[in-house]
MDTraj code that builds the backbone (N, CA, C; nanometers):
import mdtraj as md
import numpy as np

residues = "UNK UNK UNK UNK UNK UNK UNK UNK UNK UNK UNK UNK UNK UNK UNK UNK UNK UNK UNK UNK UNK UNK UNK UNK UNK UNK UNK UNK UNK UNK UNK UNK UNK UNK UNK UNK UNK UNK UNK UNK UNK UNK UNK UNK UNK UNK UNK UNK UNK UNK UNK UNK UNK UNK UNK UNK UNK UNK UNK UNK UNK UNK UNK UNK UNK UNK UNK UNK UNK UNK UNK UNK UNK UNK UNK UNK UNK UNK UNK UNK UNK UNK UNK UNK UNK UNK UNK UNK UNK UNK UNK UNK UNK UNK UNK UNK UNK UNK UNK UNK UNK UNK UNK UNK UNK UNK UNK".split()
xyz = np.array([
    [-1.9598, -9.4679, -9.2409],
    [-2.0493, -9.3951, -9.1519],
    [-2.1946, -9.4347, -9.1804],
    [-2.2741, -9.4047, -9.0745],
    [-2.4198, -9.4800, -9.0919],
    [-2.5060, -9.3223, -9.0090],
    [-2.6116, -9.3740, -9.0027],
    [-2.7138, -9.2484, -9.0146],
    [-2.7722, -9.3414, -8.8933],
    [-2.7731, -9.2415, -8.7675],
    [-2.8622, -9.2416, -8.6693],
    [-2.9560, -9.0898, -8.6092],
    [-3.0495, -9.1336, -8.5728],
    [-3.1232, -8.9833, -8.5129],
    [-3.1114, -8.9922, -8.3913],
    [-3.0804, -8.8601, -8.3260],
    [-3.1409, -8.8112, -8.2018],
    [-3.2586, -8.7549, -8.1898],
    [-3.3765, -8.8252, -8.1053],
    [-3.4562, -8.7501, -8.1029],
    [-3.5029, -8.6125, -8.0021],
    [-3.4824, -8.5159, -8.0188],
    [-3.4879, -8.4228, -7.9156],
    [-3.6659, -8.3905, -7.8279],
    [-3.6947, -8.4042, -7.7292],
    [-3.8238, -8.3676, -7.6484],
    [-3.8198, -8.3018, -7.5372],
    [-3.8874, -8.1799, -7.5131],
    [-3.8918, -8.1064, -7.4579],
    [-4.0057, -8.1391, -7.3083],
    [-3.9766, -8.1208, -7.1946],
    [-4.0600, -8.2702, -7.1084],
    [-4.0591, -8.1459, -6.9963],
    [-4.1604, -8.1637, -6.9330],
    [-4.2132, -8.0687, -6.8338],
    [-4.1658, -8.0756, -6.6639],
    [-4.1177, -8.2228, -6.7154],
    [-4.0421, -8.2396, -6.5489],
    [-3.9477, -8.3984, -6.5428],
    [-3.8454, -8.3891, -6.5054],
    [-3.7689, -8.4909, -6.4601],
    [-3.8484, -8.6239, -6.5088],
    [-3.9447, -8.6651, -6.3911],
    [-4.0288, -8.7741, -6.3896],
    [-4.0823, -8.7992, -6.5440],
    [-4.1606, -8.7083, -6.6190],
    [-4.1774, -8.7448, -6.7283],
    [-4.1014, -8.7312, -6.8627],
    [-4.0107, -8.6847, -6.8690],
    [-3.8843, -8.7555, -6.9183],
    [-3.8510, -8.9052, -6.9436],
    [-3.8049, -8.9432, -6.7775],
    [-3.8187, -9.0799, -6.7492],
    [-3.8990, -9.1688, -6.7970],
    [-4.0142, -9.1412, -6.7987],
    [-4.1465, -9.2034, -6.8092],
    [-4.1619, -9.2402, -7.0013],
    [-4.1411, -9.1543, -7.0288],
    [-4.1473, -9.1673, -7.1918],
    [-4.0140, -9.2188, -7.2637],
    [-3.8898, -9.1793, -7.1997],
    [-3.7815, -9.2813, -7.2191],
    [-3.7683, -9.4257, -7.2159],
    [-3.8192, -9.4526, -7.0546],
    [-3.8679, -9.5830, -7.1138],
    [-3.9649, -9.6466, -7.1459],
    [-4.0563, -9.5604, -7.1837],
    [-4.1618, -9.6322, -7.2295],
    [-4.1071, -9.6710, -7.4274],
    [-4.0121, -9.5715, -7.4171],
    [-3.9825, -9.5276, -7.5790],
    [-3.8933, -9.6766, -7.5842],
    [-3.7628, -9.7536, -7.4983],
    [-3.7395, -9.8301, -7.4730],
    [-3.7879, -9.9532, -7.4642],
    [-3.8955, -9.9462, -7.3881],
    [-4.0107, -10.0650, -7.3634],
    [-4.0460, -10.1556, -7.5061],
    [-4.0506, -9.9886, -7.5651],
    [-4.1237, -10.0152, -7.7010],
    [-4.0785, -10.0725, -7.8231],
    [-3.8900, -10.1038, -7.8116],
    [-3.7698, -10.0688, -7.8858],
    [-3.8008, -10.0018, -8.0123],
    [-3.8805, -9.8893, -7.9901],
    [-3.8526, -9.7469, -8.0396],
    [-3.7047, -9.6844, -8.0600],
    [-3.6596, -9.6636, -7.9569],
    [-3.5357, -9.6175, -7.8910],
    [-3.4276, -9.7335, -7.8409],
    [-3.2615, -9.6902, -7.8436],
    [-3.2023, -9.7955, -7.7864],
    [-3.1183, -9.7334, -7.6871],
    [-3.1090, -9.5954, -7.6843],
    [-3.1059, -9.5609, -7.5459],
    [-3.1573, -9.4288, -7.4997],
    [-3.1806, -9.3347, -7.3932],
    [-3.1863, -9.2051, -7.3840],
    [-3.1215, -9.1660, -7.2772],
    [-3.0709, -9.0038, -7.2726],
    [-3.0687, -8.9239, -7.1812],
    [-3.1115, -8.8241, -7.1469],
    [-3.0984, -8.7602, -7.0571],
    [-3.1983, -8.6748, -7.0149],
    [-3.1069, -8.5864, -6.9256],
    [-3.1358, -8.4268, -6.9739],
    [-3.0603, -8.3286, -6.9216],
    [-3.1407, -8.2201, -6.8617],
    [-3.1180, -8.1723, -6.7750],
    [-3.1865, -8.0737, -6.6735],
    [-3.1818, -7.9686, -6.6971],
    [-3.3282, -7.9055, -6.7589],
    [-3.3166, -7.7280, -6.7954],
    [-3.3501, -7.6564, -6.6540],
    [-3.2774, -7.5685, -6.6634],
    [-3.2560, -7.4394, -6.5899],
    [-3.3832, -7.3455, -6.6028],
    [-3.3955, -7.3679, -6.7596],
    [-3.5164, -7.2257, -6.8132],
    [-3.5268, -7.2426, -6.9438],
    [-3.7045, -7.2532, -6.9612],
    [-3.7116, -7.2783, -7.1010],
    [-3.7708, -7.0826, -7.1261],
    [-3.8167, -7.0195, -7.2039],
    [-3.9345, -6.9176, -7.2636],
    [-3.9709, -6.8931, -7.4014],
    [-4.1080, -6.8616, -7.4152],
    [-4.1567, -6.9260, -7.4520],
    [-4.2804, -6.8272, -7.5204],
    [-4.3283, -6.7999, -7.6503],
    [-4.4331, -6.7558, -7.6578],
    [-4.5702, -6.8758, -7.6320],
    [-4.6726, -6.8023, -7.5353],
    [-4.7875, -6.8719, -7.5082],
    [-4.9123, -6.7820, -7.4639],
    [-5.0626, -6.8160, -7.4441],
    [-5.0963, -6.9027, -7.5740],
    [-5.0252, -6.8306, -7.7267],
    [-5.0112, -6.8955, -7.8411],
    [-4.9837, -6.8692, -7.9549],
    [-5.0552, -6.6771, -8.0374],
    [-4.9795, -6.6539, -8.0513],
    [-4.9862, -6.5099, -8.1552],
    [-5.0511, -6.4287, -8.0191],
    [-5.0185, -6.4316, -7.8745],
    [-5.0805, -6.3511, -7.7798],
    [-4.9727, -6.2614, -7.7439],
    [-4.8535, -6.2622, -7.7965],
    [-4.7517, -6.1791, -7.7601],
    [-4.6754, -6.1817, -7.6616],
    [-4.7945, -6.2894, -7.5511],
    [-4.7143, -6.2749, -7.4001],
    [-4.6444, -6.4405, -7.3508],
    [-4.5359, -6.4437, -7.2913],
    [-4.4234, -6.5276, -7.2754],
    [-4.4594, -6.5448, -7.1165],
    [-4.4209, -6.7426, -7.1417],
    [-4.4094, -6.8038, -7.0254],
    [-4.2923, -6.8667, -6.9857],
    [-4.2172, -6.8919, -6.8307],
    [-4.0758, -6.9463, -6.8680],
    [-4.1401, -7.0780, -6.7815],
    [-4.0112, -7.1907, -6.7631],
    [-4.0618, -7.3071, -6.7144],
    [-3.9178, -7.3466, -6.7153],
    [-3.9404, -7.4771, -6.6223],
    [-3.8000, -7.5572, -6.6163],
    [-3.8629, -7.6914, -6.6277],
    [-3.7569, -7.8071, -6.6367],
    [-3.7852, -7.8858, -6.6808],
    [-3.6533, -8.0325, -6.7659],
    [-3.6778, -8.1364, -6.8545],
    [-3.5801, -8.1743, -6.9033],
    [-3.6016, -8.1467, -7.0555],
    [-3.4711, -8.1713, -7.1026],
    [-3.4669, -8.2482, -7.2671],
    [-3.4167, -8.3660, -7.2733],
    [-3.5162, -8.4638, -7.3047],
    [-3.4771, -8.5826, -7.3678],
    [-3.4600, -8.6688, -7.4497],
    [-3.3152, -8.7076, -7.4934],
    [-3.2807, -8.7234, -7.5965],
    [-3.2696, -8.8704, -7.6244],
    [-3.3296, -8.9255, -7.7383],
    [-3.3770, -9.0464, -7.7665],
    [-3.2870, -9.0968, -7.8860],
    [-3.2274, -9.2075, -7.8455],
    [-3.1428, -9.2669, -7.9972],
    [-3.1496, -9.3215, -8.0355],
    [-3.2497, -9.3443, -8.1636],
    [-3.3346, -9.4615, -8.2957],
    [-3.2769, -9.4506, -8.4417],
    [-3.3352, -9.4938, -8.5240],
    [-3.3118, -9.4802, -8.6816],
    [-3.3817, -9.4141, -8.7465],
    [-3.3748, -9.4143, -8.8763],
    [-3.5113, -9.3208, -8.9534],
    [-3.6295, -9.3935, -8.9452],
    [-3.6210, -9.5242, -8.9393],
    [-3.7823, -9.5701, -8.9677],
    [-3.8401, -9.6013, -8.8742],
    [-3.7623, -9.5522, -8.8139],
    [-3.8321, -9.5602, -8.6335],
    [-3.9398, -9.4485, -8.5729],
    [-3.8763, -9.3517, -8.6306],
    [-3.9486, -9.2229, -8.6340],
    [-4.0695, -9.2123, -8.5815],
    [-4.1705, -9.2314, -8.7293],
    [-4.2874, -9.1873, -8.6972],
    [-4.3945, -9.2505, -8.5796],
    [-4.3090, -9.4079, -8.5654],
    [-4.4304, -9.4816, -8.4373],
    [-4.3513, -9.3829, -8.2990],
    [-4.2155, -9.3720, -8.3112],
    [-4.1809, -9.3309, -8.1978],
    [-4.2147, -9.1494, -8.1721],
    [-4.2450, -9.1117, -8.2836],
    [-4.3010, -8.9418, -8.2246],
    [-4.4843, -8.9889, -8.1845],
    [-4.5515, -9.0945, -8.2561],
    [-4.6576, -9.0849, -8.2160],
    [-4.6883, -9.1583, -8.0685],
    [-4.5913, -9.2627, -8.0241],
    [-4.5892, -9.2665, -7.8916],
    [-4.5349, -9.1823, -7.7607],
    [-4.4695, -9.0697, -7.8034],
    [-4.4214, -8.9119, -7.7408],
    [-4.5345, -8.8602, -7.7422],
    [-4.5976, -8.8116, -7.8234],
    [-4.7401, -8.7239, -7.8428],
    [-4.8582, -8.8037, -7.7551],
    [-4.8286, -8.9686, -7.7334],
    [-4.9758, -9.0113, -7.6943],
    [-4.8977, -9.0096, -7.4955],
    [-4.7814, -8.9922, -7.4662],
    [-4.7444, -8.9659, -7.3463],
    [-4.7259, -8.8556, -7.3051],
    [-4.6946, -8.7338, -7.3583],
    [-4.6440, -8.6220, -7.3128],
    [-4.7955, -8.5570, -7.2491],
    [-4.7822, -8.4672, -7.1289],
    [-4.8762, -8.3666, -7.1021],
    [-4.9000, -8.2437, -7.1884],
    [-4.7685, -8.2524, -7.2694],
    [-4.8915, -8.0905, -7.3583],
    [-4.9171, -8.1482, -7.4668],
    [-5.0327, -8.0315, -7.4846],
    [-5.1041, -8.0557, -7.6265],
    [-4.9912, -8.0287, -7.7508],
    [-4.9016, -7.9434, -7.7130],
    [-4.8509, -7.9374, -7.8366],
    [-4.7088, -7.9601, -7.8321],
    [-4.6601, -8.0938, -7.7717],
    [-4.5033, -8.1075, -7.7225],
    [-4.3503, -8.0722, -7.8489],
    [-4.2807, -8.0164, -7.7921],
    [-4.1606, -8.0095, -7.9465],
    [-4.1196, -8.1466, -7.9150],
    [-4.0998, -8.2376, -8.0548],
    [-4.0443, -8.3038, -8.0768],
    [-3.9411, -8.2797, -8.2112],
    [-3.7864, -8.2866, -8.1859],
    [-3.7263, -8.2702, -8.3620],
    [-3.6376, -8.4425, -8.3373],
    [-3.5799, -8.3462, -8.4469],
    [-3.4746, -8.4659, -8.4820],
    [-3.3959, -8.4296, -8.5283],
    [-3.2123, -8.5092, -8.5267],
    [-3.1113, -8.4602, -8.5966],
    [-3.0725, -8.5905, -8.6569],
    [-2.9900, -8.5835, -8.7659],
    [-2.9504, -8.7017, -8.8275],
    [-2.8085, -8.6580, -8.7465],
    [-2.7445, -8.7651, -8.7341],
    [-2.5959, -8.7941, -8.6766],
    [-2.5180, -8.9013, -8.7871],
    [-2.3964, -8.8880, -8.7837],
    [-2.3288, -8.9938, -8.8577],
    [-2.2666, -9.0271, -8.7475],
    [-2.2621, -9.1834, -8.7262],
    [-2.2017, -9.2638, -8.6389],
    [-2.1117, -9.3764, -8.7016],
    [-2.0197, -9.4691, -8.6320],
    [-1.9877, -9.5272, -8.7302],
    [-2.0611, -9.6195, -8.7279],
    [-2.0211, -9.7267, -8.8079],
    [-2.1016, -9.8722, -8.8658],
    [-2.1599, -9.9625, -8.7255],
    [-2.0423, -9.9952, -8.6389],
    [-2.0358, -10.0893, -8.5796],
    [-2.1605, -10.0074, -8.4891],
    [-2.1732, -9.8480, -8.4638],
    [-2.2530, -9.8393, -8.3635],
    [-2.4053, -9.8036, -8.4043],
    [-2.4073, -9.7922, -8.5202],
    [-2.5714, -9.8178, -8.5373],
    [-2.5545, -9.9463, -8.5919],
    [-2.4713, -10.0273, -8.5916],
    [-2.5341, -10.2025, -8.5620],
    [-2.5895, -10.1700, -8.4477],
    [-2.5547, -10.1353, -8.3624],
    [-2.5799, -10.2020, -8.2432],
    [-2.7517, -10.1476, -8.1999],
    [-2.7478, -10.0048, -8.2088],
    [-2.8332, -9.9398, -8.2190],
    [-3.0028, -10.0095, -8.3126],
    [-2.9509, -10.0549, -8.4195],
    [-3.0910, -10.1736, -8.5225],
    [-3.1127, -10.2659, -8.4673],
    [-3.0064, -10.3356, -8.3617],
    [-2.9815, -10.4428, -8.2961],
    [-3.1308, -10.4348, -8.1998],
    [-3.1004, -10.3527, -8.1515],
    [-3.1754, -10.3245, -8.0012],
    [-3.3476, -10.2667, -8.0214],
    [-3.3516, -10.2133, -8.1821],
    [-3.4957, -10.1988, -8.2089],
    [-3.5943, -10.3162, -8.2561],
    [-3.7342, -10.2844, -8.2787],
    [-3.7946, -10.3644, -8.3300],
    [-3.8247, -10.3233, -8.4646],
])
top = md.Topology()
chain = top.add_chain()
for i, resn in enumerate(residues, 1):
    res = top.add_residue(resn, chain, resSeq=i)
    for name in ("N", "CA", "C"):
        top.add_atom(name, md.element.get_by_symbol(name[0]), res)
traj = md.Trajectory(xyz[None], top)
């Protein structure tokens, strides 16, 4: 088994989803993404004000390595429209042959 991340991003609309997927691609940041359609996010906003905003929108999910990471959250942050976008990450175990393929496809 080998160690790949998903990167999870929280994206304000369809289009920019897209837009940062492949740019994340472009970049071989990423070697592939998808992108799933929220219904309803909520949300405390602004911060410590008590009062909640809802929104719809995607999550898109980005699939790199560990040392891919940090150029690829700082090219999310220099595309996304909010100031303060969620970006996480999960480690996954995949097998061998498929994060070859996955190192294959980065820079």
């Amino acid at each position: 088994m080998a160690n790949v991340i998903w990167v999870l991003v929280n994206c304000n609309s369809l289009k920019e989803a897209k837009s940062i997927g492949r740019a994340c691609l472009k970049a071989r940041l990423a070697s592939c993404f998808d992108i799933f359609k929220r219904e309803l996010t909520q949300y405390f906003w602004p911060p410590r004000s008590g009062k909640t905003e809802s929104a719809r929108g995607a999550l898109l999910i980005l699939e790199t390595l560990p040392a891919q990471l940090p150029r690829l959250r700082r090219l999310v942050k220099k595309l996304h429209t909010d100031k303060l976008p969620f970006i996480g990450s999960i480690k996954i175990d995949v097998e061998s042959a498929f994060a070859s393929w996955v190192k294959g496809e980065l820079k």
